[in-house]
C-alpha positions as MATLAB code, in Angstrom:
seq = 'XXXXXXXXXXXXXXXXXXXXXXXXXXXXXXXXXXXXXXXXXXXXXXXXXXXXXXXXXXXXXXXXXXXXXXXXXXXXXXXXXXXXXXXXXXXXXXXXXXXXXXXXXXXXXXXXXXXXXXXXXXXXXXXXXXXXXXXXXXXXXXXXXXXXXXXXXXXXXXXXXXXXXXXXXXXXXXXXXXXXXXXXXXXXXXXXXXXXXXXXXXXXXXXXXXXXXXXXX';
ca = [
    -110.642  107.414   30.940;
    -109.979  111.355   30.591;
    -111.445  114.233   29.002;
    -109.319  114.942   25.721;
    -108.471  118.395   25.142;
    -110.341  119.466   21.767;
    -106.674  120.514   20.364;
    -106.053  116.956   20.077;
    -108.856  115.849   18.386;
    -108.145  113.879   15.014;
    -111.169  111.509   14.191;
    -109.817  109.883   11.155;
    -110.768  106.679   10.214;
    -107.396  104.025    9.555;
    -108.351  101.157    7.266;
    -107.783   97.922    8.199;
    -105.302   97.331    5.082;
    -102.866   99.891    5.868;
    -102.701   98.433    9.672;
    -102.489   94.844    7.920;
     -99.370   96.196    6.207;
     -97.518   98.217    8.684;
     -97.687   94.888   10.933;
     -96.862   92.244    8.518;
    -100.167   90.906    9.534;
    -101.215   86.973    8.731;
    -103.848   85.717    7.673;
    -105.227   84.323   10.868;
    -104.562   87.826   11.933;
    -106.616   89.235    9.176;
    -109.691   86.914    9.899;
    -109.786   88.155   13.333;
    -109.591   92.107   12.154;
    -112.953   90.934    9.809;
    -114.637   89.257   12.101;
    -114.206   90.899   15.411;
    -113.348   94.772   14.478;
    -116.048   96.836   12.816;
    -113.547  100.168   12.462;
    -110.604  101.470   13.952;
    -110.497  105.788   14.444;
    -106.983  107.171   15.312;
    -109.417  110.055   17.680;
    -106.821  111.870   19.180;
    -102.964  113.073   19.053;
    -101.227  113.871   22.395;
     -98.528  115.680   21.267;
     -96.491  118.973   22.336;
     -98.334  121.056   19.499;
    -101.473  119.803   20.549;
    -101.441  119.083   24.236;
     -98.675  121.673   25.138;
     -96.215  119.353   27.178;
     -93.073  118.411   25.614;
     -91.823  115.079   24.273;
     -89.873  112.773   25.878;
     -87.121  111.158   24.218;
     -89.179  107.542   23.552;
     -92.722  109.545   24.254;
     -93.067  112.413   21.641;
     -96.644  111.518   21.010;
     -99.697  109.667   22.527;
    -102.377  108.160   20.210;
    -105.982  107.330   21.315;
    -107.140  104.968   19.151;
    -111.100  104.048   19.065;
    -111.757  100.389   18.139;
    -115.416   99.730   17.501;
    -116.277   96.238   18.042;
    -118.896   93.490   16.574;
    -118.630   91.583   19.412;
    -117.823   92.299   23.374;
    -115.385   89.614   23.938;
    -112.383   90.009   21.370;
    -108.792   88.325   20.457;
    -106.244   90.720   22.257;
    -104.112   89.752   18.720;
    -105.928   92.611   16.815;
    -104.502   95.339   19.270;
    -100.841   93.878   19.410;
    -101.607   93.863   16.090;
    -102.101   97.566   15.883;
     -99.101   98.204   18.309;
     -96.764   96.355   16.032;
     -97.494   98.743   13.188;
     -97.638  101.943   14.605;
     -94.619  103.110   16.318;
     -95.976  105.481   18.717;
     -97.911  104.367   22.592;
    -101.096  103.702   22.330;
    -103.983  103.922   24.496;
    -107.341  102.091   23.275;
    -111.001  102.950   23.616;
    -112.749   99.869   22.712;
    -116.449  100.197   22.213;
    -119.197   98.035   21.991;
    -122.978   99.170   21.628;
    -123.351  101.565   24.042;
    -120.361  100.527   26.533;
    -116.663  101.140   26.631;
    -113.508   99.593   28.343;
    -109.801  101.295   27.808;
    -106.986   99.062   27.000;
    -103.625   99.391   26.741;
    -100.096   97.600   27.118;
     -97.494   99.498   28.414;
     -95.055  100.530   25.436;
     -91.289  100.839   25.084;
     -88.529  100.611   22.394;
     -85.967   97.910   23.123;
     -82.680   98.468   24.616;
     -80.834   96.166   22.135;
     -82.729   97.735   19.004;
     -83.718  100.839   19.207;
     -86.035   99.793   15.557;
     -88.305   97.658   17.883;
     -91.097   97.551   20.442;
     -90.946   96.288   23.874;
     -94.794   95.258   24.788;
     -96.052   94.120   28.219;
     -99.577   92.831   28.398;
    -102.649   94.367   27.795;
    -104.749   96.170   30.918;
    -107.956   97.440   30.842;
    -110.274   99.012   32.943;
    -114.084   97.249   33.495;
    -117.097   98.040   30.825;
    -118.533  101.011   31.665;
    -121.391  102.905   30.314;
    -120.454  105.598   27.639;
    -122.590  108.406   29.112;
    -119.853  108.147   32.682;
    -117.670  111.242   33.314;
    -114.040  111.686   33.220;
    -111.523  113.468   34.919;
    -109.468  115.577   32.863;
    -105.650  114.497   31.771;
    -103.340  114.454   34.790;
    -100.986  117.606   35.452;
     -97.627  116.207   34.896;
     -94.462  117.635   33.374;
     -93.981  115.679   29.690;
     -95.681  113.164   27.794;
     -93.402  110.517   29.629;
     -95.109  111.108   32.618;
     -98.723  111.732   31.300;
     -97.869  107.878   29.327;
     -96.805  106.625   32.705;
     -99.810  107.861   34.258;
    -101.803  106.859   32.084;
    -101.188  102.880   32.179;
    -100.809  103.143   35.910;
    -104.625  103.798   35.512;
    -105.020  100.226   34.343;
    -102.305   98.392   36.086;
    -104.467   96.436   38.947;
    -101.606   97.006   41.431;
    -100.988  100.526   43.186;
     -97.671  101.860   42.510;
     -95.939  102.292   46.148;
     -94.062  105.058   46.867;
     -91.493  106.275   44.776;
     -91.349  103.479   42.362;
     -91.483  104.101   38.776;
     -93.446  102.376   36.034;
     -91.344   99.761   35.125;
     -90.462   98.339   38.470;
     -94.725   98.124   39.488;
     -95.330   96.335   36.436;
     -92.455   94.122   37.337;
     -93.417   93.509   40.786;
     -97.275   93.018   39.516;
     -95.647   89.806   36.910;
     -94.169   88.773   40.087;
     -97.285   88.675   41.464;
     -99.032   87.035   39.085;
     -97.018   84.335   38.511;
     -97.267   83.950   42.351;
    -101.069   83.572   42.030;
    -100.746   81.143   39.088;
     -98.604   78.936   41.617;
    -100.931   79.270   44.481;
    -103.608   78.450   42.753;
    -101.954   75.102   41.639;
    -100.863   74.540   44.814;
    -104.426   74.846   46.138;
    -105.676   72.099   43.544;
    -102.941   69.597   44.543;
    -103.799   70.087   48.348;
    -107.885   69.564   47.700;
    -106.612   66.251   45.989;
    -104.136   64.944   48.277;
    -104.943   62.145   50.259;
    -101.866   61.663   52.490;
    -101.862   63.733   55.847;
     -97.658   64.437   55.634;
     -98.097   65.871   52.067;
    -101.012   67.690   53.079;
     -98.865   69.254   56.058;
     -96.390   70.097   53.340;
     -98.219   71.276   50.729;
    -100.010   73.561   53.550;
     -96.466   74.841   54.913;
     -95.942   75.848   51.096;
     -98.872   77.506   51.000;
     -98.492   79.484   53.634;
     -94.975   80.700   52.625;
     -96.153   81.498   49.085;
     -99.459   83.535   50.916;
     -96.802   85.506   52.894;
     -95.082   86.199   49.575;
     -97.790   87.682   47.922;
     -99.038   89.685   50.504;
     -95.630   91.496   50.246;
     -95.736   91.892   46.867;
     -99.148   93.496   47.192;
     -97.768   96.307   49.773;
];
């Protein structure tokens, strides 16, 4: 995703017991760590001693974590896993042979206690070869903003004008659950007999189409 700045280079290898214990992790959890997760590398710290912005007061550090894989499709669980038990934002670089995808969910402690972690879901850019280039971190003011810029680079819907984080990844759950129902809309129209319903079911569709093309703007 970015060009690290060598300041912030770590490279140390977490075992998979001490994230199994800082998560309260199952057993079902466990199995999928073994059989899916080759090793986990905590491979950079984006902090205001190494990265020179100051904290925030929910962002005072970033961590990159690098999660080498056995296999290229994996259970999500392992990395709410890892968010669970590490109280910081994350940002993942999952690898797999020569290939790489970033993943992260966006990452913020709950209003009613300030002990736990609000998580949305996870976003992730495309596989992409590990030899690509990458821009260097965005200029920005704190490690709020550098966090907030840095999911915005996975969220699949552009932020519009002045809105902040939270409200474009409210408007893009909007938007998916608006696709969800359009699609099940679709399927009930391609099976409907009955011209009326199929008027109907049409004139819904329609509405719902203008709906999410104003959620998209």
């Amino acid at each position: 995703m970015f060009v690290y700045p060598k300041p912030a280079l770590l490279g140390r290898i977490v075992p998979k017991a001490k994230i199994y214990q800082f998560a309260s992790a199952n057993a079902a959890t466990k199995e999928l760590f073994v059989n899916q997760v080759d090793s986990i590398v905590w491979q950079y710290k984006l902090a205001p001693e190494t990265i020179n912005l100051p904290a925030t007061d929910f962002v005072t550090e970033i961590e990159i974590f690098d999660i080498h894989l056995k296999m290229k499709e994996f259970d999500n669980t392992v990395l709410d896993c890892i968010d669970k038990g590490i109280a910081f934002p994350l940002i993942f670089q999952c690898h797999f042979q020569h290939q790489t995808k970033i993943m992260a969910c966006y990452k913020r402690p709950s209003e009613s206690d300030s002990e736990k972690w609000v998580t949305s879901e996870y976003f992730s850019t495309p596989w992409f070869d590990n030899n690509n280039s990458h821009p260097p971190l965005p200029m920005v003011l704190d490690l709020g903003a550098l966090y907030a810029q840095m999911i915005r680079q996975l969220i699949p819907l552009a932020a519009r004008e002045g809105e902040n984080i939270k409200q474009q990844l409210e408007r893009n759950t909007q938007l998916q659950a608006k696709q969800k129902e359009q699609q099940k809309l679709q399927q009930r129209l391609n099976s409907e007999r009955q011209f009326n319903r199929k008027v109907e079911l049409n004139r819904q569709l329609n509405q719902l189409k203008i709906t999410i093309d104003a959620l998209l703007i």
